[in-house]
N, C-alpha and C positions, 0 to 999 in steps of 0.2 A: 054845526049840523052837517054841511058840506064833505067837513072831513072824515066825519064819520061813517057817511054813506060811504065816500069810496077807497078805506082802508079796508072796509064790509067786502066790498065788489071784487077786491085787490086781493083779499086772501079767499074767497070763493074761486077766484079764476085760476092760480097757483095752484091750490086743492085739486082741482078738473084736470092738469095737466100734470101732476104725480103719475108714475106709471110703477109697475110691477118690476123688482128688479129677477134677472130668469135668473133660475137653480145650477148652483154650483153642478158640475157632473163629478162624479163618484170615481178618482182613481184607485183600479185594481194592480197592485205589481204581485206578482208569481215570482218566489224567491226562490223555488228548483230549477228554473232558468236561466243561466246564464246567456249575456248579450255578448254580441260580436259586433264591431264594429268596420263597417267596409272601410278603404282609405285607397286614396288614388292619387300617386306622387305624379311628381312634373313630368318622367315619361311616358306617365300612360296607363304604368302597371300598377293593376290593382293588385292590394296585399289584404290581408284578414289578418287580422293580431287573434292572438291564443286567448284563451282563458284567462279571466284575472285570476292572478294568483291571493291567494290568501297570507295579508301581509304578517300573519303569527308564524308562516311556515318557512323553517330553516333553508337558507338557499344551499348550503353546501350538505350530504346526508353522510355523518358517519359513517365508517367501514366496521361494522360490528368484530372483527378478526381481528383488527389491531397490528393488519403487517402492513407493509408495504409492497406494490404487487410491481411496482416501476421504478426498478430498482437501477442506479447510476451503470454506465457499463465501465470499466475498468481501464482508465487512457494508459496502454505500457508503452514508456518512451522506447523509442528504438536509433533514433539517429537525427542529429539536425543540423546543418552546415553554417558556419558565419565566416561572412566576407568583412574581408577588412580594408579599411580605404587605401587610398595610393599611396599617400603619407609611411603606409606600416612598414618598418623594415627590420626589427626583432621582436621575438617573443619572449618577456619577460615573467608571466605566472597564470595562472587560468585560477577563476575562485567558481567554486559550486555552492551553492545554496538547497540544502533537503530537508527533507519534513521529516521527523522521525517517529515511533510507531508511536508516543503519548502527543505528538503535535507539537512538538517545540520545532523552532529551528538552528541549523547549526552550518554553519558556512566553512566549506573546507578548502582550502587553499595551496597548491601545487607551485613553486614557483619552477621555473623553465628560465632557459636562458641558447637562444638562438636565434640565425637568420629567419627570413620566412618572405615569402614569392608573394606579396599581395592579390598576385592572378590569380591563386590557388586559394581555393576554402579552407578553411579549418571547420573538422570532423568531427564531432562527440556522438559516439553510437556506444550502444552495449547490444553483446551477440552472444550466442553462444559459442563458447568453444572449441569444437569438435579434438577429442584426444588425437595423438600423433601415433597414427597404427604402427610407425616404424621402430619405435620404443618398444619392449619385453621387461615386461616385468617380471623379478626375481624375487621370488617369497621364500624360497631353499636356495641356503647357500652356505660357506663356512670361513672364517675369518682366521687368518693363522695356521690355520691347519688345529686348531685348538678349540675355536668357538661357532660352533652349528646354527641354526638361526632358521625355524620355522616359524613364519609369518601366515597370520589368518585373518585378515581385518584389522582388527584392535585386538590381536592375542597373539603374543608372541612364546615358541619355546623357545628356550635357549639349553644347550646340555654343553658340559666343558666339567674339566677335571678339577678345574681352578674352585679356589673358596668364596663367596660374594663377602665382601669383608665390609661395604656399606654400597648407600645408591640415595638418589639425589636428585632435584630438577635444578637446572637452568632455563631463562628467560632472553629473550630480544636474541636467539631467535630462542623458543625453544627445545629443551633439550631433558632427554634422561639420560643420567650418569650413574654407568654400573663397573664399582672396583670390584677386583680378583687378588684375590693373595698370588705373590709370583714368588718362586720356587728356585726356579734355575737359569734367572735373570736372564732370559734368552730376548732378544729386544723380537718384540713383532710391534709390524706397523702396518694397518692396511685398509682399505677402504671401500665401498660399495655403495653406488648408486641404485636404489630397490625400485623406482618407479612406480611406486605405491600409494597411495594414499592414504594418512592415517603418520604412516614411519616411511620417510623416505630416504635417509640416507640412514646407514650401519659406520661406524668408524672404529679400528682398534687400534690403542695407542699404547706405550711402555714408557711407564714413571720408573722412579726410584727402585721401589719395591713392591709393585703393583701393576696390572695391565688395569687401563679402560676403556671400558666398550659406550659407543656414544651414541643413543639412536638421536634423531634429528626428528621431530615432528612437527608438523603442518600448522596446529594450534595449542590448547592450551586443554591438556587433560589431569584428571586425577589417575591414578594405579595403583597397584598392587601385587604384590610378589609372594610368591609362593612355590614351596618344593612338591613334583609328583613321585610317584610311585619307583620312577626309575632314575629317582633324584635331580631332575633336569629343574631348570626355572620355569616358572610361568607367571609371564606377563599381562595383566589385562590392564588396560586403557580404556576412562573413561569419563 
């Protein structure tokens, strides 16, 4: 009966001392707000970070044109010096390495063969090279007394009495070769430096039974020959 009383009294008294638990409060967040956060490093200065960003949004933005606006600028070599140690006392070959216009490479090699001053650099420049005004170039002129030679770029006349009986290229260096029927075996032999560009030497020489005439050019052309109106040749180079 004892026990009963004060299991009774035990949860009456428990009961009495329940209390009310208070009401959660009610957070509001404002999502058209963005928050900023102040921060303040070790010397002092306070900074403000930016906006969050929105981690869907691309960090780098296309260029809608599709060019490029920052474009490399163009390195033209022009000159570079190398020292050679004390040891050096001839030179034997120089090797160049270039890029060519598909991107290969291709190593070109000069050999040389000399003393050389190791106090003194060696030089590799590229310049331009201004013509030598002292030169006169001859575009009219006449070979023999026989063969006339109007020169215009890459067009050459040529007038002579003589027959063109064939004509021809040579190579390393080369060269156009123009035979003449000869007539009265007269030997002509003679030569001209044209200072020209394109055709730079004229040469006339006497074979067997034949003169030829020999221009000398710079590179590597096609041509064609043909008679005008007052029967002269004409040469175009191209």
């Amino acid at each position: 009966m004892k026990r009963i009383i004060l299991l009774f009294a035990l949860t009456s008294l428990l009961a009495n001392e329940a209390q009310k638990l208070p009401d959660i409060p009610t957070l509001n967040i404002d999502s058209d707000r963005t928050p900023t956060i102040d921060t303040t490093n070790n010397t002092g200065n306070t900074q403000t970070s930016q906006p969050l960003r929105n981690p869907f949004d691309a960090l780098v933005t296309p260029k809608s044109s599709g060019q490029l606006l920052n474009l490399p600028d163009l390195n033209l070599f022009t000159k570079t010096e190398i020292t050679l140690p004390s040891t050096a006392r001839k030179i034997k070959k120089i090797t160049i390495d270039y890029q060519n216009l598909d991107g290969s490479i291709t190593t070109f090699e000069k050999v040389l063969d000399g003393n050389i001053d190791w106090h003194l650099p060696l030089i590799l420049a590229q310049e331009i090279q201004l013509p030598n005004t002292q030169t006169v170039a001859k575009s009219n002129f006449t070979l023999g007394d026989s063969f006339s030679f109007d020169i215009n770029k890459q067009k050459v006349v040529l007038k002579t009495s003589f027959t063109l009986i064939r004509n021809f290229t040579l190579t390393s260096p080369t060269r156009l070769i123009l035979d003449f029927k000869s007539i009265a075996n007269k030997p002509l032999t003679e030569s001209l430096t044209t200072n020209l560009p394109v055709i730079t030497e004229v040469t006339l020489e006497t074979h067997l039974d034949f003169y030829r005439i020999t221009l000398s050019l710079d590179g590597q052309y096609n041509y064609s020959i043909k008679s005008d109106k007052e029967e002269a040749l004409e040469i175009d180079l191209y």
